[in-house]
C-alpha positions as CSV (number, residue, x, y, z in Angstrom):
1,X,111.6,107.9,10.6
2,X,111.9,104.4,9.3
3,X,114.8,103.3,7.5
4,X,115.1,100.6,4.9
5,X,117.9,98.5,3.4
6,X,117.6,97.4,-0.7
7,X,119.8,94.4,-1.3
8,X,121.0,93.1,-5.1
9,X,120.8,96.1,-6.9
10,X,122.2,96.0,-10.3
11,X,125.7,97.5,-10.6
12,X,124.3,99.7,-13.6
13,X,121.2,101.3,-11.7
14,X,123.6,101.8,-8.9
15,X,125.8,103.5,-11.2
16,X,122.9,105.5,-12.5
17,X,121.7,106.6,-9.3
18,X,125.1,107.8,-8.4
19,X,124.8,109.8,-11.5
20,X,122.0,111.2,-11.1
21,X,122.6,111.8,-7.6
22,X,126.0,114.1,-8.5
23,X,123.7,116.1,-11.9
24,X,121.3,117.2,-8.1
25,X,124.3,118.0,-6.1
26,X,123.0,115.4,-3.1
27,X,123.9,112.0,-1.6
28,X,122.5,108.3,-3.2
29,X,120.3,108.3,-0.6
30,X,118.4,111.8,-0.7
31,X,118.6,111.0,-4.7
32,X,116.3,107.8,-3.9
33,X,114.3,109.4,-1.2
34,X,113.4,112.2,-3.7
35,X,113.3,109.6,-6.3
36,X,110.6,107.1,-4.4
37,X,108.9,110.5,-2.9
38,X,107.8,111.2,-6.5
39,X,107.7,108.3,-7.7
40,X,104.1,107.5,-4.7
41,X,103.1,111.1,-4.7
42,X,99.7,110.9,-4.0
43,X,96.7,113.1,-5.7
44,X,98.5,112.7,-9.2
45,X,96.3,112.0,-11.9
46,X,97.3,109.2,-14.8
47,X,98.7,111.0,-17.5
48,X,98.3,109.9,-21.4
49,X,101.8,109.4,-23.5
50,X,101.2,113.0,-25.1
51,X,101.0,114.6,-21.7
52,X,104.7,112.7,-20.2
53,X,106.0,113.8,-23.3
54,X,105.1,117.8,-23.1
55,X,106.1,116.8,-19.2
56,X,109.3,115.7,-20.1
57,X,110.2,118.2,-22.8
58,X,108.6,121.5,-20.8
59,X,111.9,122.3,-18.7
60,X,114.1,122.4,-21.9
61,X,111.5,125.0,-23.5
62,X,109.9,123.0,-25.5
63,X,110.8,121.8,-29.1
64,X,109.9,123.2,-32.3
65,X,109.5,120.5,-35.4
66,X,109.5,121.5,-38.9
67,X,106.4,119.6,-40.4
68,X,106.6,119.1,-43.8
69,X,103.8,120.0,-46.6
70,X,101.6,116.9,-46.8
71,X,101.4,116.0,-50.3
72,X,99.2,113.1,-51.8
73,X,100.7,109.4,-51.9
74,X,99.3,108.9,-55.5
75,X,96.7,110.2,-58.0
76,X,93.4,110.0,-57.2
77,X,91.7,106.8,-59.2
78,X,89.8,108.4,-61.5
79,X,86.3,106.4,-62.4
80,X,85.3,107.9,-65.6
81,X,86.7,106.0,-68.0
């Protein structure tokens, strides 16, 4: 396998990465191996903002909002007069 070296990495993505790495229970690297492995999957489709969203909010089960009744800015102009 290749290896590869990234130089001037922001303190604060390192940071991150050594975050995120700990919340997976693996190493900095296998975090950005998994991280650049997904990242150039290939065969995934383009997805529209509505579709990362339910992506993004599936594992936590989902949310459930409250809409509220939709009620009419104003009166309707009336024309007869």
């Amino acid at each position: 396998m290749a290896s590869m070296t990234i130089r001037n990495i922001d303190d604060a993505l390192k940071r991150r990465l050594r975050i995120r790495a700990t919340s997976h229970g693996r190493s900095m690297e296998d975090e950005a191996r998994d991280i650049l492995r997904s990242a150039l999957a290939t065969g995934e489709t383009s997805r529209n903002l509505v579709q990362s969203i339910r992506a993004r909010v599936a594992p936590t089960g989902g949310v459930d909002l409250d809409i509220p009744a939709r009620e009419p800015i104003r009166d309707i102009p009336d024309f007869e007069q």
